[in-house]
N, CA, C and O atoms as a Tinker XYZ file with bonds, in Angstrom:
   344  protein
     1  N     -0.469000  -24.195000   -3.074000    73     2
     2  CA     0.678000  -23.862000   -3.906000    64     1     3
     3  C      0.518000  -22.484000   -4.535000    63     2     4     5
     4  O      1.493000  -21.762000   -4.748000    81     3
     5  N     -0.807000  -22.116000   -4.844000    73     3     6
     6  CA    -1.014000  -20.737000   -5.719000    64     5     7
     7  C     -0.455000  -19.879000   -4.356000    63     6     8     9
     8  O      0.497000  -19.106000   -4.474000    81     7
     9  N     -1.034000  -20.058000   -3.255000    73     7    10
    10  CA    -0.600000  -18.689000   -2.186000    64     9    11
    11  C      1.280000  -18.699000   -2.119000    63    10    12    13
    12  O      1.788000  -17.665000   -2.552000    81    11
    13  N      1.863000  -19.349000   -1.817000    73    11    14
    14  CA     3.185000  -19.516000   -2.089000    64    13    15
    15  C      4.103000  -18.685000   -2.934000    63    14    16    17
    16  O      5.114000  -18.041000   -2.655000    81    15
    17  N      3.176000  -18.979000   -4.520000    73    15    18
    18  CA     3.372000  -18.813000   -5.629000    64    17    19
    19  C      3.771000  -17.102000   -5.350000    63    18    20    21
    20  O      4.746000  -16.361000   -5.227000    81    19
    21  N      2.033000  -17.079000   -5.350000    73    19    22
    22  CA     1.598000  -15.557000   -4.997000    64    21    23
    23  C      2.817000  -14.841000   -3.654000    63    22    24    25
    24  O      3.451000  -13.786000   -3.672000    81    23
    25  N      2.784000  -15.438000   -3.084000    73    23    26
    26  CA     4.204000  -14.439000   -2.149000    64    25    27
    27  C      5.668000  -14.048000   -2.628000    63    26    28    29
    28  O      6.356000  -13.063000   -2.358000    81    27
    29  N      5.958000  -15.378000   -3.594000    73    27    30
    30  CA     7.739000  -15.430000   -4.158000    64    29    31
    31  C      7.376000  -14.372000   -5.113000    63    30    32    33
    32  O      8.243000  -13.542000   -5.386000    81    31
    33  N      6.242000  -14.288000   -5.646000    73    31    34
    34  CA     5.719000  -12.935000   -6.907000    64    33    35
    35  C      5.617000  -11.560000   -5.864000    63    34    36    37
    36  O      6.192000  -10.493000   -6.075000    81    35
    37  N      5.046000  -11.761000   -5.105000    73    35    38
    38  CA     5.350000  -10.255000   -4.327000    64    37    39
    39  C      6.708000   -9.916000   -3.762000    63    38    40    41
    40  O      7.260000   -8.871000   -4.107000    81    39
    41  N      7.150000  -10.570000   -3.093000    73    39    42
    42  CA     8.521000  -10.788000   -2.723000    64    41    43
    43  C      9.448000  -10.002000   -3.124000    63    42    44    45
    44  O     10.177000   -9.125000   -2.660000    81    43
    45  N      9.111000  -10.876000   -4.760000    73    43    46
    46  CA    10.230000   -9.847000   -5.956000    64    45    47
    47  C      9.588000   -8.875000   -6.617000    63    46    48    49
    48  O     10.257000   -7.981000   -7.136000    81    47
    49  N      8.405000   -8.876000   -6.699000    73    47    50
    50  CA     7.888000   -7.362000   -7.017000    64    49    51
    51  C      8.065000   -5.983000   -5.362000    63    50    52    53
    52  O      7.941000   -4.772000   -5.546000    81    51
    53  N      8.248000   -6.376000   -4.460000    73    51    54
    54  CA     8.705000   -5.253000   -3.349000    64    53    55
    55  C     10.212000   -5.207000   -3.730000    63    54    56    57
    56  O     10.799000   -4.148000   -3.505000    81    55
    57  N     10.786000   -6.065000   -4.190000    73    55    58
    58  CA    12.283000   -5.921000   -4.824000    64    57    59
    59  C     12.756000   -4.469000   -5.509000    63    58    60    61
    60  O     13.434000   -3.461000   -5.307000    81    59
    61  N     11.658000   -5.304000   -6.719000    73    59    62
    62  CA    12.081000   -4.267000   -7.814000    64    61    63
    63  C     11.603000   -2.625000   -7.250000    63    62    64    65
    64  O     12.082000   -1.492000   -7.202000    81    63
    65  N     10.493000   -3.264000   -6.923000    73    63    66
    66  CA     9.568000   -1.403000   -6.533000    64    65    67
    67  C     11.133000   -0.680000   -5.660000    63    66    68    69
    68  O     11.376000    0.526000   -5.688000    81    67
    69  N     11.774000   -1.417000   -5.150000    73    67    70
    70  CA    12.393000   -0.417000   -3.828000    64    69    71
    71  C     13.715000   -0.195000   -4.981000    63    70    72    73
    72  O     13.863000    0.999000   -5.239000    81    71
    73  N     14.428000   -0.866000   -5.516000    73    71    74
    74  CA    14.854000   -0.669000   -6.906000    64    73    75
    75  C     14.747000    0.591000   -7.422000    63    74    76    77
    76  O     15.571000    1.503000   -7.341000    81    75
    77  N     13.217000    0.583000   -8.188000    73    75    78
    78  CA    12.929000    1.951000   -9.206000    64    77    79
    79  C     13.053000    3.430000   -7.902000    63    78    80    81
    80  O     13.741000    4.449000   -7.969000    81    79
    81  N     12.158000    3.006000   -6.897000    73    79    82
    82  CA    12.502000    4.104000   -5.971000    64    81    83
    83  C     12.932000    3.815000   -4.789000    63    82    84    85
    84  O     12.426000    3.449000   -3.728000    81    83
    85  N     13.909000    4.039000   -5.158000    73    83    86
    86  CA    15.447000    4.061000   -3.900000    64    85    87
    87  C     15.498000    5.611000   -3.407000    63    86    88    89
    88  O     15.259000    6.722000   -3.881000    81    87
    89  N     15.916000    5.084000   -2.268000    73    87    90
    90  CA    15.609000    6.183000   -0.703000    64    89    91
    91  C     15.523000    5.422000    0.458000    63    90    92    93
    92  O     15.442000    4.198000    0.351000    81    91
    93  N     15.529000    6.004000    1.654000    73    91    94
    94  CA    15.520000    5.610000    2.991000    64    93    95
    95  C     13.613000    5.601000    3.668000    63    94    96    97
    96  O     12.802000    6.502000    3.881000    81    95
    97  N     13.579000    4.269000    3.790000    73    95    98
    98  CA    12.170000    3.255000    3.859000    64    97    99
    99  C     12.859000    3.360000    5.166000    63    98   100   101
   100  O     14.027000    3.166000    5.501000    81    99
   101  N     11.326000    3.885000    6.091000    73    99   102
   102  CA    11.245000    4.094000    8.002000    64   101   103
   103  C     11.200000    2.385000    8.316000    63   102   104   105
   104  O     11.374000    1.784000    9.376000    81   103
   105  N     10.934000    1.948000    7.128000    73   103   106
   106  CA    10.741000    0.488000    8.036000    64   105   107
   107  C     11.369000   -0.653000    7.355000    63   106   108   109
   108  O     10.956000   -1.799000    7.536000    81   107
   109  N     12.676000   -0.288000    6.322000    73   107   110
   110  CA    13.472000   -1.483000    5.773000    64   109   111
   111  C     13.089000   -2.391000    4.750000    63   110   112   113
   112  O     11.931000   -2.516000    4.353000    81   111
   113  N     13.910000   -2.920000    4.396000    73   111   114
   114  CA    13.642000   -4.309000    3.080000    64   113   115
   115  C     12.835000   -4.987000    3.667000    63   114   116   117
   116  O     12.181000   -5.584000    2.812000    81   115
   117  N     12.235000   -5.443000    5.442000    73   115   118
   118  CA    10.985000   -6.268000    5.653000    64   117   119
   119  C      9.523000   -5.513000    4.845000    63   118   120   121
   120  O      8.813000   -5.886000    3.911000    81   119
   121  N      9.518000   -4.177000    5.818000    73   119   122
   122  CA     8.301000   -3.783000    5.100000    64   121   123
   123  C      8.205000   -3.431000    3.334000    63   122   124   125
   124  O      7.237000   -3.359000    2.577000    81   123
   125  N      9.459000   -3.287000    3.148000    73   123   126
   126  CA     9.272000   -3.037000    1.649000    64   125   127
   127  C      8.631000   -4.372000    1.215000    63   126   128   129
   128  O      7.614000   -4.420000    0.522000    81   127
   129  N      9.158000   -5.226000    1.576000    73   127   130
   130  CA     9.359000   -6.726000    0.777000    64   129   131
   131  C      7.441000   -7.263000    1.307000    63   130   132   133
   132  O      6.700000   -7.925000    0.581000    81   131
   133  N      7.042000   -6.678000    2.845000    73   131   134
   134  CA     5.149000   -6.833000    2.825000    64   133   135
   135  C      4.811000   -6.293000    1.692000    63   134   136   137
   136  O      4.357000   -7.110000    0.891000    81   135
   137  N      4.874000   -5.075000    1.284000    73   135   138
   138  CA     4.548000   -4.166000    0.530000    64   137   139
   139  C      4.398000   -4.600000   -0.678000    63   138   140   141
   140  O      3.284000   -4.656000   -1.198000    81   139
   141  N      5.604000   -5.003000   -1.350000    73   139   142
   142  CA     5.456000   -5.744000   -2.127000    64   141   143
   143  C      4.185000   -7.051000   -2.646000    63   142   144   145
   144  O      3.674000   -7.297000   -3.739000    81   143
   145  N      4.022000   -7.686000   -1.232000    73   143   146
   146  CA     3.162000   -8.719000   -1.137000    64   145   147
   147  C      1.730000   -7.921000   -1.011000    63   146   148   149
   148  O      0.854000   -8.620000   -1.520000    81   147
   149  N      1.290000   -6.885000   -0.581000    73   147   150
   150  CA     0.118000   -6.219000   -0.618000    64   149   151
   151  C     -0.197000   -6.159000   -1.760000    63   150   152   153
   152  O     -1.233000   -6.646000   -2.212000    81   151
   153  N      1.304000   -5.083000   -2.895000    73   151   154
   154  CA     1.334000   -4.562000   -3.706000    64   153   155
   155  C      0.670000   -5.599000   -5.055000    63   154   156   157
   156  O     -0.007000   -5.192000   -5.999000    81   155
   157  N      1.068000   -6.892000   -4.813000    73   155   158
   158  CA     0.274000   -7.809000   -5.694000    64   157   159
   159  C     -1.149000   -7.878000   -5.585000    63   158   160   161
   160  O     -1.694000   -7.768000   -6.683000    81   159
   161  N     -1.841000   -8.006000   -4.730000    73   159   162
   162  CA    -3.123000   -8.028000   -4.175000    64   161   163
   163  C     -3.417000   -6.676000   -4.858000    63   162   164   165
   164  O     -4.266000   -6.979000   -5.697000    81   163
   165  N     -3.214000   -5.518000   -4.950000    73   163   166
   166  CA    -3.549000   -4.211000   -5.582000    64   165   167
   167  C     -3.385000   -4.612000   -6.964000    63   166   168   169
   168  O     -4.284000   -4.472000   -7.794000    81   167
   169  N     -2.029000   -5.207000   -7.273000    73   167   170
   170  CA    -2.399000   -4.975000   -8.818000    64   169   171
   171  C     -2.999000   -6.212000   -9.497000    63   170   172   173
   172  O     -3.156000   -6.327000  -10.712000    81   171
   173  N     -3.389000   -7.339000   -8.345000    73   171   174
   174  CA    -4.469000   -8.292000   -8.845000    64   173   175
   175  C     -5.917000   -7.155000   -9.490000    63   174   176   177
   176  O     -6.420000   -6.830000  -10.565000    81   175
   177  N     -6.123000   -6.843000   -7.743000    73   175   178
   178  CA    -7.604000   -6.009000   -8.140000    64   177   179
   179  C     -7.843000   -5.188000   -9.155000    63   178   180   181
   180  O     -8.854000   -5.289000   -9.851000    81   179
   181  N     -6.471000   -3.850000   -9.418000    73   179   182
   182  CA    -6.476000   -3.234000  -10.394000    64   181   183
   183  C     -6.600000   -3.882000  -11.569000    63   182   184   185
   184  O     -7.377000   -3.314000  -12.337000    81   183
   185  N     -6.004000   -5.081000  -12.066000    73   183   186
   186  CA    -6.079000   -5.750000  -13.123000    64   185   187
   187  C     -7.305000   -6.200000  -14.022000    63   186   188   189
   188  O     -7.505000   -6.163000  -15.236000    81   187
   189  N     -8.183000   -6.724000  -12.733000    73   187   190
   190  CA    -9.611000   -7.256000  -12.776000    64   189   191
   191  C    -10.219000   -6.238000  -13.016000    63   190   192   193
   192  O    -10.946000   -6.228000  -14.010000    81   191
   193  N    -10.100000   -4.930000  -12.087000    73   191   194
   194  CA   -11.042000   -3.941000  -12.469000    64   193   195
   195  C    -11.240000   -3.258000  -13.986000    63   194   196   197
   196  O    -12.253000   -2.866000  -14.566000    81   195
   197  N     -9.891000   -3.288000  -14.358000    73   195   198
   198  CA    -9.644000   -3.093000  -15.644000    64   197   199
   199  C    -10.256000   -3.745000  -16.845000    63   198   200   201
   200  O    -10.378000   -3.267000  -17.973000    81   199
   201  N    -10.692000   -5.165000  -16.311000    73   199   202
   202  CA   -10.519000   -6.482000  -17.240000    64   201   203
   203  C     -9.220000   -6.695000  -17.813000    63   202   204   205
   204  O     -9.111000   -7.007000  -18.999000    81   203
   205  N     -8.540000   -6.594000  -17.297000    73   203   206
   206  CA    -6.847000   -7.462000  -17.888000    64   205   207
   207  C     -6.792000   -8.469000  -17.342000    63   206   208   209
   208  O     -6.371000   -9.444000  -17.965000    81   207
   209  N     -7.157000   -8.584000  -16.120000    73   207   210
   210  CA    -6.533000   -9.949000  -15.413000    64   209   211
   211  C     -7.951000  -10.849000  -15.509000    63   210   212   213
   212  O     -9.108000  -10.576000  -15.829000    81   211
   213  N     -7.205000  -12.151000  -15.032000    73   211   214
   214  CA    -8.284000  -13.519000  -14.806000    64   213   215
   215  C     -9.461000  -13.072000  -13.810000    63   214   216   217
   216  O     -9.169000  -12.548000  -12.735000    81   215
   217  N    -10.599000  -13.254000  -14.129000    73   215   218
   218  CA   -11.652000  -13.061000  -13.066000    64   217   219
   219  C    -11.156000  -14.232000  -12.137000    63   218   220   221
   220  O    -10.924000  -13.774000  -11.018000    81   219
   221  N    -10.871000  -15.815000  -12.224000    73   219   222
   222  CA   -10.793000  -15.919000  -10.985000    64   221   223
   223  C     -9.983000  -16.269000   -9.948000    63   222   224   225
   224  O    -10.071000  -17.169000   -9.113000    81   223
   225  N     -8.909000  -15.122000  -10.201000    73   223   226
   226  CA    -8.033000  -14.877000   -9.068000    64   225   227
   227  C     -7.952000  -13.245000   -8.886000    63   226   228   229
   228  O     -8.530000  -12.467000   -9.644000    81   227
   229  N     -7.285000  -12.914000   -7.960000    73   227   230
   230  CA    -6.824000  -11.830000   -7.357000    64   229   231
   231  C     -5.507000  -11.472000   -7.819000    63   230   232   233
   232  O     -5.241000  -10.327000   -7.455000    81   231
   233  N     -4.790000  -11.890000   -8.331000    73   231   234
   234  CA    -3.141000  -12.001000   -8.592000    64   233   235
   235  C     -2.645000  -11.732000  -10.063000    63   234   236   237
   236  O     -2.901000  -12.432000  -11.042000    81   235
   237  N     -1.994000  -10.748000  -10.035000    73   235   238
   238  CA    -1.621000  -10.219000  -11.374000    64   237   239
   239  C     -0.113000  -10.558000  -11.796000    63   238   240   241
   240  O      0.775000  -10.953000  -11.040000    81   239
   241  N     -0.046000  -10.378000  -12.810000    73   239   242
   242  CA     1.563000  -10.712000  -13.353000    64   241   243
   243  C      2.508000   -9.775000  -12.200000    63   242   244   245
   244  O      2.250000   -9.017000  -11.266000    81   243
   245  N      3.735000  -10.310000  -12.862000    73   243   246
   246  CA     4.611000   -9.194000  -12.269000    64   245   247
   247  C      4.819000   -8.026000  -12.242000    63   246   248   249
   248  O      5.369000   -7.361000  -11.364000    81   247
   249  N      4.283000   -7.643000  -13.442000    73   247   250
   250  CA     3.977000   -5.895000  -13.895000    64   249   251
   251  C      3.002000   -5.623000  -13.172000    63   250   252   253
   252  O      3.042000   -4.548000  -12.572000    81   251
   253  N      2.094000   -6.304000  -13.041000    73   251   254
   254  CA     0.888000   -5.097000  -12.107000    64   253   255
   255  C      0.746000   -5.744000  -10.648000    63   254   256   257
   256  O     -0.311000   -5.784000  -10.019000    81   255
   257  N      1.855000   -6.196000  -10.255000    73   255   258
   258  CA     2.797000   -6.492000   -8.702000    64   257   259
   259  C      3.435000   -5.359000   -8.238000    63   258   260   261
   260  O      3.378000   -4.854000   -7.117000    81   259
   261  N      4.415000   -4.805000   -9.804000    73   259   262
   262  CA     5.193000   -3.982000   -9.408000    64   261   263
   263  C      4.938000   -2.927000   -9.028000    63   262   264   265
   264  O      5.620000   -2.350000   -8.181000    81   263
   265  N      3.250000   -2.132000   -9.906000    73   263   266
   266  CA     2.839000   -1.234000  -10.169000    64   265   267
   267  C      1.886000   -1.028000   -8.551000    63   266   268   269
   268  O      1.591000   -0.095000   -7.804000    81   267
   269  N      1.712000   -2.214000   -8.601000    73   267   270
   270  CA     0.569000   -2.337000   -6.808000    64   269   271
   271  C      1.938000   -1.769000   -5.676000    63   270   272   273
   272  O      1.702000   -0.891000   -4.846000    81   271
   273  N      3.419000   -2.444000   -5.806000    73   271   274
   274  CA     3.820000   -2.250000   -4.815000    64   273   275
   275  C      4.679000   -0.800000   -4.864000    63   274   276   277
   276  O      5.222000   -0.174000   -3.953000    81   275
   277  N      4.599000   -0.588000   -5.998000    73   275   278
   278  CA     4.838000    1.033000   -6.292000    64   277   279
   279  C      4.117000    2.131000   -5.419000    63   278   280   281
   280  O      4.330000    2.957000   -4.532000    81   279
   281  N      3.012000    1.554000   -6.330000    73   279   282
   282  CA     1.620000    2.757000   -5.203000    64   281   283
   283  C      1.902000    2.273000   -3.737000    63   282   284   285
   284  O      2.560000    3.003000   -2.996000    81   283
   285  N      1.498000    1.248000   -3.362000    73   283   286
   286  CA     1.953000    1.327000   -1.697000    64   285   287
   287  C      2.995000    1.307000   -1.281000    63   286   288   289
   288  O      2.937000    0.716000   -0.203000    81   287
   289  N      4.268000    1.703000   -1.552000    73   287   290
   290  CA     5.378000    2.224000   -1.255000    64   289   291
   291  C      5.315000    4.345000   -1.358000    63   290   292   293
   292  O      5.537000    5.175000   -0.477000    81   291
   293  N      5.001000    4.483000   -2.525000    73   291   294
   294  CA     5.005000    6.046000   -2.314000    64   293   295
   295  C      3.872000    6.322000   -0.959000    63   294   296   297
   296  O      4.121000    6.939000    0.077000    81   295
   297  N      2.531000    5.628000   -1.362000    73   295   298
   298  CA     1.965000    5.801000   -0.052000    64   297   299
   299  C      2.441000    6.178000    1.123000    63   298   300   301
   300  O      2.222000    7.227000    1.730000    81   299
   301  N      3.400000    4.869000    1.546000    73   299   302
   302  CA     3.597000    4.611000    2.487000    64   301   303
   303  C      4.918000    5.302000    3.137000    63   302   304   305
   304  O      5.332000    5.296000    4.296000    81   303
   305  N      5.362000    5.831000    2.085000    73   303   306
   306  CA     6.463000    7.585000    2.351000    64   305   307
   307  C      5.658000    8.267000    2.527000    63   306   308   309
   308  O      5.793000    8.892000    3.579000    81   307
   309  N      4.763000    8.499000    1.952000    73   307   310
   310  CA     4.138000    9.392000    2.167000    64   309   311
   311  C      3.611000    9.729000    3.403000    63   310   312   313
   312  O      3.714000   10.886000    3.808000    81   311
   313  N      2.849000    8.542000    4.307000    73   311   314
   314  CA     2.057000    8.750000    5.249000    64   313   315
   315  C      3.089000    9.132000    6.677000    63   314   316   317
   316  O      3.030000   10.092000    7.446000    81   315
   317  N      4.076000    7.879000    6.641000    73   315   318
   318  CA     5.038000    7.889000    7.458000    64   317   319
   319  C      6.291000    9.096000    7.621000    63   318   320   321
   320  O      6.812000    9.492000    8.663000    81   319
   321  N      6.573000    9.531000    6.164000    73   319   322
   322  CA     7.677000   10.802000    6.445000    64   321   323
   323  C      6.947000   11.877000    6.853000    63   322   324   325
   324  O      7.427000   12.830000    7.465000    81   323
   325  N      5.304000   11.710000    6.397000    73   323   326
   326  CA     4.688000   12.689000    7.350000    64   325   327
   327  C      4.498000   13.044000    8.657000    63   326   328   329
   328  O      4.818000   14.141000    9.114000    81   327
   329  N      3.825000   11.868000    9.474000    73   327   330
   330  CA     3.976000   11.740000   10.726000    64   329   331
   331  C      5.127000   11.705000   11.607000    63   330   332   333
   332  O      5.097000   11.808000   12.833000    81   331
   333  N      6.505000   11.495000   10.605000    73   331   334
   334  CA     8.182000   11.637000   12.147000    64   333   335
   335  C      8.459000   13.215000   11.264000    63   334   336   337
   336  O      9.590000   13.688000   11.376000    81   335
   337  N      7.774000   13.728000   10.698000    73   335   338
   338  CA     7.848000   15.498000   10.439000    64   337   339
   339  C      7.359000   16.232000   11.478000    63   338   340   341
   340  O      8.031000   17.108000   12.023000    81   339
   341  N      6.342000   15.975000   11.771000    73   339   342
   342  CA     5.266000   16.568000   13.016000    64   341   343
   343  C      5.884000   16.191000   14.229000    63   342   344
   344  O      5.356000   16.473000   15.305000    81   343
């Protein structure tokens, strides 16, 4: 049930992220919406690393979902509008 949990939380954290930064994504609301689901897993770890979050999980609130799927969204402009430039 926690992994579940953990996806409907990424889900809507790739939501919001594509939300705050709106623009044209090479690979659509699917990959946004992975991204999202990565993006939790990042801001689990970030959380922990911090000590904010629970040592024993990986999975952070929705704020540091959003903030995980933030970073791997600019990333992921980043890497990709690079490579169909070249």
């Amino acid at each position: 049930m926690h992994f579940i949990w953990m996806l409907i939380i990424g889900l809507i954290a790739g939501a919001i992220a594509k939300a705050i930064m709106p623009g044209r994504d090479p690979g659509g609301i699917i990959v946004t919406m992975l991204l999202g689901i990565a993006g939790s897993f990042v801001g689990g770890l970030l959380a922990n690393t911090l000590g904010i979050g629970d040592n024993s999980d990986n999975t952070a609130g929705l704020i540091g979902s959003v903030i995980g799927a933030l970073i791997l969204l600019f990333l992921y402009r980043l890497i990709v509008g690079r490579r169909r430039t070249l």
